[in-house]
C-alpha positions, 0 to 999 in steps of 0.5 A, spaced: 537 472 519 532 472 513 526 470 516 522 466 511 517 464 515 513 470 516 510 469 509 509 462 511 504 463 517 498 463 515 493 461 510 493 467 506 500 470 506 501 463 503 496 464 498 498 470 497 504 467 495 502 462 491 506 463 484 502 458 480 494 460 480 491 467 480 485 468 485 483 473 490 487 472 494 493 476 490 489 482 490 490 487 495 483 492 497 485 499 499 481 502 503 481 510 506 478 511 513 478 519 514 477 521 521 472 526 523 468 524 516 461 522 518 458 516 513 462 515 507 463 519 499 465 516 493 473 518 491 473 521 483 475 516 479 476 511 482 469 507 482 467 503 487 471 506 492 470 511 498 472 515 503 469 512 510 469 513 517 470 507 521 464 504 521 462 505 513 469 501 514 468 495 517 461 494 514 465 495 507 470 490 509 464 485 511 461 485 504 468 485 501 470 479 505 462 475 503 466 477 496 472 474 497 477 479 498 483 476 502 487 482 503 487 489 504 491 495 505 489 501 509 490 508 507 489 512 515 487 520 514 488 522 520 484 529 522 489 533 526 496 534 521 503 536 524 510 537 523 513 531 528 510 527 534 505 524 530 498 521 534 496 514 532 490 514 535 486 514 531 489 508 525 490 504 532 483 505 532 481 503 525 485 497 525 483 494 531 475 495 530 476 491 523 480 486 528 474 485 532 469 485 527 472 480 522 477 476 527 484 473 522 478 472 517 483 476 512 490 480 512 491 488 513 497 491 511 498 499 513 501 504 509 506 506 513 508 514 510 507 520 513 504 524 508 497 524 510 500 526 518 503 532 516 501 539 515 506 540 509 503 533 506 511 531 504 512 524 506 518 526 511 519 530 518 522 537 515 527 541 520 528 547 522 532 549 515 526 546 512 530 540 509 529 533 510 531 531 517 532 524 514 533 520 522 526 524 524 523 522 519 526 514 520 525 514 527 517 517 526 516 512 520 519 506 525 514 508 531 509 508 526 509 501 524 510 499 532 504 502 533 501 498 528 504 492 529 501 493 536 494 494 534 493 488 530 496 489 524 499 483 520 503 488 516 506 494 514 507 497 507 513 503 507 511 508 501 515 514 502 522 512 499 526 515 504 534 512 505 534 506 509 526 506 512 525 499 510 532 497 516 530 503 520 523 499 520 525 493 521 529 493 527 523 497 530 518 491 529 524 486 531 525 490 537 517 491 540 516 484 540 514 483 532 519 480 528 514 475 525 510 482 522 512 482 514 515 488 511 511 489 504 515 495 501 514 499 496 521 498 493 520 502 487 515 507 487 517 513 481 515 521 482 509 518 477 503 523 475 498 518 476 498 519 482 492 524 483 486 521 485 490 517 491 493 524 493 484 527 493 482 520 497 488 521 502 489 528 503 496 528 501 497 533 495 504 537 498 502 544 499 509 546 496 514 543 491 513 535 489 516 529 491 521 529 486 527 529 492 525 521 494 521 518 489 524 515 483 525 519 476 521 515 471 527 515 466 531 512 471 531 504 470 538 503 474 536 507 480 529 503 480 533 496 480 538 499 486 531 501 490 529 495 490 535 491 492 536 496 497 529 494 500 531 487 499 538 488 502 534 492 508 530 486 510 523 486 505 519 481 505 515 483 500 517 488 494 513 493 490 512 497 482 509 503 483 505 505 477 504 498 475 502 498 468 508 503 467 513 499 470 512 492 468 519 492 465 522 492 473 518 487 475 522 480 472 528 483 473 527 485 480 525 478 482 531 476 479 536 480 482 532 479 490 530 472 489 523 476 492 516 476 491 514 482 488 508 485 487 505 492 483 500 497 485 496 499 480 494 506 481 489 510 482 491 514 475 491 508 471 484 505 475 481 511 474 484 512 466 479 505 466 474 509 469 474 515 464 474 510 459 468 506 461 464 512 462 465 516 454 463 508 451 470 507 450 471 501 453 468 495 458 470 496 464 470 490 467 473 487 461 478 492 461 480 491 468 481 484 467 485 485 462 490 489 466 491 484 472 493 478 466 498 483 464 501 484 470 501 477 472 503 475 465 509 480 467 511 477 474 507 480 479 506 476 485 500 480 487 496 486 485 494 492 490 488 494 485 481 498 487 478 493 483 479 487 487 472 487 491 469 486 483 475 480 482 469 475 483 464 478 479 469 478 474 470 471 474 477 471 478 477 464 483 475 466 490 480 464 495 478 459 502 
């Protein structure tokens, strides 16, 4: 049964939604929260962003919020990495000190992968031959969104690309109790190499290979369409272009092959060429950056995961209720 009403529930999943203006409310913070970190260090690249400790965390999602921010994506980096049988303790954690702080004063989504988990960084559980063992790996990423869901997260994010996630998660969360907790996939993500800064931040550069076996070939337009209805397919309830600005092709398409919303991430290798620009007087950032996000949202996309968005209403982007 497709249940439309869980991006009808609240005020800030139906602005979120919203398919006729452009507020803060369509953009998306993402966050960094690294166990064992004492205080907070900025992240390469990516200006006005850092990596933080819970409680760095909860006061930097304060003075979003004072700003308008709406909604954020959290990127946990656990201290302790494995090879299965992950601890989610510390993202339970993370996610229900916001909830206290700040009540349902925005919505939290969770990226839920397994690459800053694992001691290999890959996205996936390995087994013993060292190939994919793709039901662990399923059942590991569907725990992990229970756990979340169960902590206070209002959404989940799937990003690692693996056959048959999006389905395996859904059932999980309608099983546990939360059939009303959206999926937001990343429905089509490419083996893109403006990925650095993200993977600095996170913890998650693979220690060998690359991620080519699961994400998808940038050459390829048709695989990025079939992934996309697949996730559609699966039960999404919420699609995603990653890059942004390298995949503003898909965007309309995809819309019209699901009938979804579909959003795009603008990464951390496009925010920060931004950045570098700005720094050697070759641009305006802030000028720039505005820029970027009317050309997503000219292309089609629904909401916008950018690091940028805390600055939106200094930039003159409305501020959502």
């Amino acid at each position: 049964m497709q249940r439309l009403m869980r991006l009808r529930k609240t005020q800030q999943l139906r602005d979120l939604c919203d398919e006729v203006g452009f507020t803060t409310s369509h953009l998306i913070q993402p966050l960094f929260v690294v166990e064992g970190l004492e205080g907070q260090t900025p992240i390469p690249g990516l200006t006005g962003n850092q990596r933080m400790d819970i409680d760095s965390a909860v006061r930097q999602m304060g003075a979003d919020i004072e700003n308008g921010v709406r909604h954020f994506i959290l990127f946990p980096v656990p201290g302790t990495k494995r090879r299965a049988r992950f601890d989610h303790d510390f993202t339970s954690r993370t996610i229900a000190a916001m909830r206290a702080a700040y009540g349902r004063a925005f919505t939290l989504w969770v990226d839920t992968c397994l690459c800053s988990y694992t001691e290999h960084g890959h996205c996936c559980v390995f087994g013993d031959d060292e190939q994919i063992d793709l039901p662990a790996t399923l059942a590991e990423l569907s725990r992990s969104a229970v756990a979340f869901a169960r902590a206070g997260a209002d959404g989940v994010s799937p990003s690692d690309m693996m056959d048959g996630r999006t389905a395996s998660i859904r059932a999980a969360l309608d099983e546990a109790g939360f059939g009303t907790v959206p999926v937001m996939s990343y429905s089509t993500k490419f083996a893109s190499g403006f990925y650095g800064p993200f993977r600095d931040a996170a913890g998650s550069a693979p220690r060998f290979g690359d991620r080519r076996a699961y994400q998808i070939d940038p050459r390829n337009r048709t695989d990025a369409l079939r992934s996309s209805v697949r996730c559609a397919e699966e039960g999404a309830d919420l699609l995603m272009v990653k890059p942004g600005m390298t995949s503003i092709d898909l965007i309309a398409p995809i819309r019209g092959l699901t009938g979804l919303a579909v959003g795009a991430y603008q990464v951390s290798g496009e925010y920060a060429g931004l950045a570098l620009l700005a720094e050697n007087g070759l641009a305006d950032f802030d000028r720039a950056l505005l820029e970027t996000w009317y050309v997503l949202r000219r292309a089609g996309a629904q909401y916008i995961i950018t690091y940028g968005a805390r600055r939106a209403a200094s930039l003159g982007v409305k501020v959502a209720s």
